[in-house]
C-alpha positions in Angstrom: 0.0 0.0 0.0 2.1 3.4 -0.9 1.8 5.7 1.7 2.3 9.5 2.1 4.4 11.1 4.5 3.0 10.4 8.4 5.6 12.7 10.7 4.0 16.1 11.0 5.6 19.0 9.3 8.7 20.6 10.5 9.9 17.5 12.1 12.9 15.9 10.1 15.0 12.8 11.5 17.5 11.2 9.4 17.6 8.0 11.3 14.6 6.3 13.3 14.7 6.8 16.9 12.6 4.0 18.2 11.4 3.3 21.9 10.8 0.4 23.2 10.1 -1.6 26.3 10.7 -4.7 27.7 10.2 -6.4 31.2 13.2 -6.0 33.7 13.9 -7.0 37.2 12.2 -3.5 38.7 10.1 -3.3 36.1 9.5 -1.7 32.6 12.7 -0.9 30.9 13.0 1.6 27.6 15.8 1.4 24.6 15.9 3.9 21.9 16.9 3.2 18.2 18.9 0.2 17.4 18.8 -1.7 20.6 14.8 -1.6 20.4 14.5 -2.5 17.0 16.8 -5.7 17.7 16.1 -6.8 20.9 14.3 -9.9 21.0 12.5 -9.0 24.4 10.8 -6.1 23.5 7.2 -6.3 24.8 5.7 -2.6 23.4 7.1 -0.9 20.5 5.4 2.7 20.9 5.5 4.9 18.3 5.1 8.7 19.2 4.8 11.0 16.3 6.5 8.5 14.0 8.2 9.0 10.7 8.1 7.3 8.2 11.4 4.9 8.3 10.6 4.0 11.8 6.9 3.0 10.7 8.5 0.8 8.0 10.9 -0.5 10.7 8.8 -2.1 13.1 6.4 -3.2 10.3 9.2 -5.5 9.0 10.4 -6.2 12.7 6.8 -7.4 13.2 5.7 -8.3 10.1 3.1 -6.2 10.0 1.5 -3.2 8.4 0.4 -0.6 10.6 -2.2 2.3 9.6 -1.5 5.5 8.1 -2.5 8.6 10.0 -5.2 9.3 7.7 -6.6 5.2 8.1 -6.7 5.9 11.6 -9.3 8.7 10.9 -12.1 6.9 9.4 -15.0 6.0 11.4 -16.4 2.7 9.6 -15.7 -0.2 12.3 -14.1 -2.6 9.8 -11.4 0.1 9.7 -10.8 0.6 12.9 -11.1 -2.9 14.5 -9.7 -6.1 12.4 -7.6 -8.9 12.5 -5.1 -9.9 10.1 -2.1 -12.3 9.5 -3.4 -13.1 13.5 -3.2 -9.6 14.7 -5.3 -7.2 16.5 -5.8 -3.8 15.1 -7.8 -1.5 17.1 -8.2 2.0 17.0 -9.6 4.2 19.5 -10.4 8.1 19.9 -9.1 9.2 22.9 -9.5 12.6 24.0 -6.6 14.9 24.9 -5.5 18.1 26.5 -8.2 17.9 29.2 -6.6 20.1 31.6 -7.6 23.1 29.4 -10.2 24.9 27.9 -10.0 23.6 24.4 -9.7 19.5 24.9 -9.2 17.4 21.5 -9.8 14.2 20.1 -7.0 12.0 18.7 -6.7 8.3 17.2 -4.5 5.7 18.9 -4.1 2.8 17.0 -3.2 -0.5 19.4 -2.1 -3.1 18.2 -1.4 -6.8 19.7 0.7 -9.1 17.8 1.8 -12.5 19.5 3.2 -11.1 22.8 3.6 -8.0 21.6 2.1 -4.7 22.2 2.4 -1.9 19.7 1.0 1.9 19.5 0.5 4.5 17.4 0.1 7.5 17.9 0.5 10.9 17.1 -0.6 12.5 20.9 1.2 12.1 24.1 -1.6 11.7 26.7 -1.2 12.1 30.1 -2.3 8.2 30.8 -0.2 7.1 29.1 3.0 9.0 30.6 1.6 7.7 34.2 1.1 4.3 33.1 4.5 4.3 31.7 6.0 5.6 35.0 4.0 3.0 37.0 4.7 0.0 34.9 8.5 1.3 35.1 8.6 0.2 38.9 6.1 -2.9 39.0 7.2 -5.9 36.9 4.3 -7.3 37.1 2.4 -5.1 34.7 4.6 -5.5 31.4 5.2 -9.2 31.0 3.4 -9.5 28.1 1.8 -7.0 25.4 -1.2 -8.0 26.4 -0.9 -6.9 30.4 -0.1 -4.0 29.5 -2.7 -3.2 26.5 -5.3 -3.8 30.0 -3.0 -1.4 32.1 -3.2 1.2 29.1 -6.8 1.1 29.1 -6.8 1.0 32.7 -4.9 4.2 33.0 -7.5 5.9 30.3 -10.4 4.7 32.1 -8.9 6.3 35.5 -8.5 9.7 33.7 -11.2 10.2 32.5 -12.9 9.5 35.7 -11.3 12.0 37.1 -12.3 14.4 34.9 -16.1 13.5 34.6 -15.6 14.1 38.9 -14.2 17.7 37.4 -16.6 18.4 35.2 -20.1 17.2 37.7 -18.0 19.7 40.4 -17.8 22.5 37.5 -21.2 21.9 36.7 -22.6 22.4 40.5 -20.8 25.6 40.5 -22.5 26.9 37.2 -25.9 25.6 38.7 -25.1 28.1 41.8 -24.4 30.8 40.0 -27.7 30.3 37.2 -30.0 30.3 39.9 -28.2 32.0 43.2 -30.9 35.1 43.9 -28.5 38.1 43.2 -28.4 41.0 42.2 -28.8 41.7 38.5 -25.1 43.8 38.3 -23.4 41.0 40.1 -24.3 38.5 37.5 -22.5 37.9 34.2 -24.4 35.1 32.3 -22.1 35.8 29.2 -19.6 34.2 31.6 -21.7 31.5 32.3 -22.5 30.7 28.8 -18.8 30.0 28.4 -18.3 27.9 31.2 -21.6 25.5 30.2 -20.0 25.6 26.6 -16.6 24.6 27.9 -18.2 21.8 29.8 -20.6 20.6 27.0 -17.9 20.0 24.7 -15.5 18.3 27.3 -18.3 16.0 27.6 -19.2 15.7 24.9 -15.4 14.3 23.8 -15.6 11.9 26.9 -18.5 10.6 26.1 -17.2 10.3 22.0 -14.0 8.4 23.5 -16.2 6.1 26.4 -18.2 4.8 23.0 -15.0 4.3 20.9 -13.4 2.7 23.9 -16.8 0.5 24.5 -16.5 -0.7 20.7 -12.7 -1.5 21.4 -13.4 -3.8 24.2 -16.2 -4.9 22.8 -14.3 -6.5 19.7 -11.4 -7.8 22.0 -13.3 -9.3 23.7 -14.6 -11.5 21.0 -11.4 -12.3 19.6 -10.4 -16.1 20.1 -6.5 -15.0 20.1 -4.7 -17.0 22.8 -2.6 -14.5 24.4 -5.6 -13.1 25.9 -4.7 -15.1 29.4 -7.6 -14.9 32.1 -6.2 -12.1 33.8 -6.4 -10.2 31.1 -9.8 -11.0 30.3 -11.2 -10.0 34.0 -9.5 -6.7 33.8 -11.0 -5.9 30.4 -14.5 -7.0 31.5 -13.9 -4.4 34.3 -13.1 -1.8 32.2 -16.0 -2.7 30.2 -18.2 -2.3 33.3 -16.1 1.0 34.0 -16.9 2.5 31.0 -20.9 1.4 30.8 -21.0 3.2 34.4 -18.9 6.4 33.1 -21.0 6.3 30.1 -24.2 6.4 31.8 -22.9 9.4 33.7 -21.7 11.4 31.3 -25.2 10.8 29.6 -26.7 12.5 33.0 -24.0 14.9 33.0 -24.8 15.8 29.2 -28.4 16.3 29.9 -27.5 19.0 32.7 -24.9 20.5 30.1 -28.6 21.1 28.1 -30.7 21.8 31.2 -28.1 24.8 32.5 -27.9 26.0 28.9 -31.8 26.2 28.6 -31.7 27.6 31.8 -29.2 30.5 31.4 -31.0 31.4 28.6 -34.2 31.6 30.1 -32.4 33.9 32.6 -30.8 36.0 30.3 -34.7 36.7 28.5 -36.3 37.3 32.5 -33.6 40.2 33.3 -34.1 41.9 29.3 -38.2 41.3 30.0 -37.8 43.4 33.0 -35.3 45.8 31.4 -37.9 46.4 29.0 -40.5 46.5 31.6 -38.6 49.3 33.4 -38.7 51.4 30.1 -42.6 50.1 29.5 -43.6 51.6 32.7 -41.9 54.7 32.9 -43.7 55.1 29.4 -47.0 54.7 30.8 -46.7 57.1 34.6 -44.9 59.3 31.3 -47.8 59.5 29.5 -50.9 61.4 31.1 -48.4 64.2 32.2 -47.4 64.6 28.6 -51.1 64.8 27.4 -51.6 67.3 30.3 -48.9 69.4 28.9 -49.8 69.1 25.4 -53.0 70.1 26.2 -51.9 73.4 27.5 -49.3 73.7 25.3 -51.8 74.4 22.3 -52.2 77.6 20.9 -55.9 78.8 21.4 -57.1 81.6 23.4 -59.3 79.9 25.4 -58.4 77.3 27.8 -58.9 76.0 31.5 -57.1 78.3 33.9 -55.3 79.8 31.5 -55.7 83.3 33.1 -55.9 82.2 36.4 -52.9 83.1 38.8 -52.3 79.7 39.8 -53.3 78.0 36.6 -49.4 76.8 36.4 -49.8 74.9 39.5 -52.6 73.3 39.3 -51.9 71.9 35.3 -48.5 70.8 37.2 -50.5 69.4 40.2 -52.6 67.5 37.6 -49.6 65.8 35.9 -48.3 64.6 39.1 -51.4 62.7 40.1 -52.1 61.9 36.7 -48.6 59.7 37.0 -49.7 58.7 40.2 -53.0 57.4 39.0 -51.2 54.4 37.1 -48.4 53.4 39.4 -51.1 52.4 42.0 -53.2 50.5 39.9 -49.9 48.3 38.3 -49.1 48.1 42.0 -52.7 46.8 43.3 -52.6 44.3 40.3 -49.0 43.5 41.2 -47.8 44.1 38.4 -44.7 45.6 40.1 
């Protein structure tokens, strides 16, 4: 299959630098370029950002073909999850750069070849820099590919339920602040609006990686391949359970994304309704004095009290009750 270039631009290496692990005494060991591509021990080849010479490398280390950037991409399940020449390929979205405001989505491609473990990807998540340091201090974890294709998962799964905790919190706070009785200048629902976006669309990532993650396990779990020990299969079926749970929440936590949205909104229309109402009634206690003074402001000889000495004061006596007349009927109908 000819491919087109897969490092992203500006970044130019002459010769491969390849990491990869294998099992040690104290625990998960890394080598870099040669040694990784020879060793015989190697347990996880993990390519970060890889060119093109170091995909080619481990493809005839492995025998394999890996996807392209662009493969990784599509959507259609027979693209993403397959098995071929008796390897698993599986790729997941996995959402990224949650500790900000603008969180993405990025494709890792896992895949689990005899022993082995192999990733692609072109992100550098934070799960999988702490399951890295973990598994570097507890052999246990990374005696096979497929150990720690569970542990990688594992380490997802924890994330992201740290972050659903994060968001529910953030969401509390924005429920305070939509319906806290203040006053009108110490709100700022243009604020809030941002904050309910922010928190819609980092759900709405989590919940877009929980279903690719669900499909993932979902397909492992099915496949008959033999290096799938028991262990393994327990700790998937617990991440499967994991992520039904974290699914369902995020579903609730979605709906409230809606519900604080809807609700903002209807806020925002109550204080311009009684903006607007402000200006309505000042309109209306407005009006009879300006009919009053209208009135005498015509240019006929004859008129009430128009050559009376205190004419003046009574018109203006006139136009104050004549203001007062509807402010006490709005406020009997309470209307104010």
């Amino acid at each position: 299959m000819p491919r087109g270039p897969v490092s992203p631009p500006g970044r130019c290496r002459a010769q491969p630098v390849l990491t990869a692990y294998v099992p040690g005494p104290q625990g998960l060991a890394r080598l870099e370029g040669d040694n990784g591509a020879a060793s015989q021990d190697v347990v996880w080849f993990d390519l970060l950002e890889p060119t093109e010479a170091e995909t080619r490398l481990v493809e005839e280390r492995l025998g394999i073909e890996l996807p392209t950037r662009e493969e990784m991409r599509e959507i259609e399940a027979s693209n993403r999850f397959y098995e071929e020449g008796g390897a698993l390929y599986m790729t997941a979205t996995i959402v990224t750069k949650l500790d900000t405001d603008l969180p993405e989505s990025a494709q890792v491609t896992f895949v689990l070849t005899g022993s082995r473990l192999v990733t692609n990807r072109y992100v550098d998540p934070l799960p999988f820099r702490r399951f890295i340091a973990y598994a570097e201090r507890h052999p246990a974890v990374c005696s096979s590919g497929a150990l720690l294709f569970a542990g990688l998962l594992e380490s997802i799964i924890n994330r992201i339920a740290d972050v659903i905790e994060r968001a529910a919190y953030d969401l509390d706070g924005i429920s305070q602040d939509v319906f806290a009785r203040r006053r009108r200048a110490e709100r700022d629902f243009r604020r809030v609006l941002e904050r309910v976006g922010q928190s819609g669309e980092l759900i709405s990532k989590i919940h877009e990686c929980l279903v690719s993650l669900g499909r993932l396990l979902a397909f492992v779990q099915q496949s008959p391949n033999h290096h799938l020990t028991q262990e393994v299969r327990s700790r998937l079926r617990t991440v499967t359970r994991d992520i039904a749970a974290l699914s369902d929440h995020s579903t609730f936590l979605g709906n409230k994304v809606t519900f604080l949205l809807e609700a903002t909104l209807g806020m925002i229309n109550i204080d311009q309704n009684d903006i607007l109402k402000i200006f309505s009634f000042v309109t209306v206690f407005l009006l009879p004095p300006s009919v009053i003074a209208a009135f005498y402001g015509m240019n006929f000889q004859h008129l009430p009290w128009l050559r009376e000495p205190w004419g003046p004061w009574a018109a203006l006596a006139a136009m104050i009750a004549s203001s007062f007349v509807p402010y006490l009927i709005f406020k009997r109908r309470r209307w104010l």
